[in-house]
LOPAPA-35944 format. One record per residue: residue in one letter; x, y negated, z of N, C-alpha, C in turn. Coordinates in pm, whole numbers, plus 50000, padded with zeros to 5 digits. Atoms other than C-alpha are relative to their C-alpha. Layout:
<pts>
aXYZXYZXYZ;...
</pts>
This chain:
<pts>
x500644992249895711317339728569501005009750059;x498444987549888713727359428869499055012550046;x500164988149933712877393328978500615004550101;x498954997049883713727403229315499625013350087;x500814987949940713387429529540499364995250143;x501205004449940710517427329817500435005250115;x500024991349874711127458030046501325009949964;x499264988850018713707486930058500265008050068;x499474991949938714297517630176500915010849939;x499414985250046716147549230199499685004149883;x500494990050070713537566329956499144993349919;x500705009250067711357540629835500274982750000;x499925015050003711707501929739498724992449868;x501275007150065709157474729611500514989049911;x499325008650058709807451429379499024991949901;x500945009350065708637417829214500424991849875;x499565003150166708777413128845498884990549891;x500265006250111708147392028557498375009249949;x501144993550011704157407328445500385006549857;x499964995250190705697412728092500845009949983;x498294989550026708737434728162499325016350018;x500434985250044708637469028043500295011550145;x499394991249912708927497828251501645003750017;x498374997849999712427503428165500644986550066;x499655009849938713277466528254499954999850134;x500705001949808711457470828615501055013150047;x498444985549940714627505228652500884994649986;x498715005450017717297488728523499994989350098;x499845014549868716717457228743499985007450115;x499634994749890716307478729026500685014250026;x498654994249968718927504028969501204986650015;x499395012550002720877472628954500484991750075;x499915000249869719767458529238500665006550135;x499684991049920720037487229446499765015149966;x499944987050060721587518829351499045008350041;x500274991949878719677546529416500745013250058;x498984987349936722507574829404499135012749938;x500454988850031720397599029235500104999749834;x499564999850108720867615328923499164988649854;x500865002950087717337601928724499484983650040;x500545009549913717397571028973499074988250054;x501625008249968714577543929044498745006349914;x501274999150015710977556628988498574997449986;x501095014149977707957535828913499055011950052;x501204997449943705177546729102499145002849866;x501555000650117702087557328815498624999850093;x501484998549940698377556428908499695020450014;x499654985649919697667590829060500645002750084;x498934995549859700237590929328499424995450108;x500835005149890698427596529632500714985650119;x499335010549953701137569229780499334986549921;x500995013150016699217542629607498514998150053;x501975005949938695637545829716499464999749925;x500455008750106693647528529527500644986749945;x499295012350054696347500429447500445003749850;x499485000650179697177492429090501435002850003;x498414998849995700687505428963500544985549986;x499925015349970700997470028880499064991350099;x500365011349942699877445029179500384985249973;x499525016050044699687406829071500684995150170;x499105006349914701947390129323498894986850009;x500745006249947699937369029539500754983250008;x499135017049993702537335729548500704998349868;x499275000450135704407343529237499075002749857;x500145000050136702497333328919500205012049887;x499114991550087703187357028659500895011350013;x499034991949959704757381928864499035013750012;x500874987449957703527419428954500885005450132;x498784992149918704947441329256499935016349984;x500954987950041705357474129162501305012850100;x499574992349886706587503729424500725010149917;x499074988050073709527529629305500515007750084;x499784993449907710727560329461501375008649950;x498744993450088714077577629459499895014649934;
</pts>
């Protein structure tokens, strides 16, 4: 299973992972990906951040099987 990234920006990027990988796995793959230049760098989104809504910190990936997409901020 590949993990890739979805969206990216400046301040925030999205990203689509394996459903099993730990939180630390889902930073390291996307510090990895794409630096973010900051000291504590990629950020997973948690439930409570009015930037989700009502979306799950994990979203099942609608084409990818087994995947989630989950939103990080620098």
């Amino acid at each position: 299973m590949s993990a890739e990234v979805t969206k990216s920006g400046a301040l925030a990027m999205q990203v689509c992972v394996p459903a099993e990988w730990t939180d630390q796995q889902v930073k390291e793959f996307a510090d990895g990906a794409n630096m973010c230049g900051t000291e504590v760098g990629w950020q997973i989104r948690k439930v409570g951040d009015p930037c989700l809504g009502k979306d799950p910190e994990r979203q099942p990936c609608g084409s990818r099987a087994g995947h989630v997409h989950i939103m990080l901020d620098a």
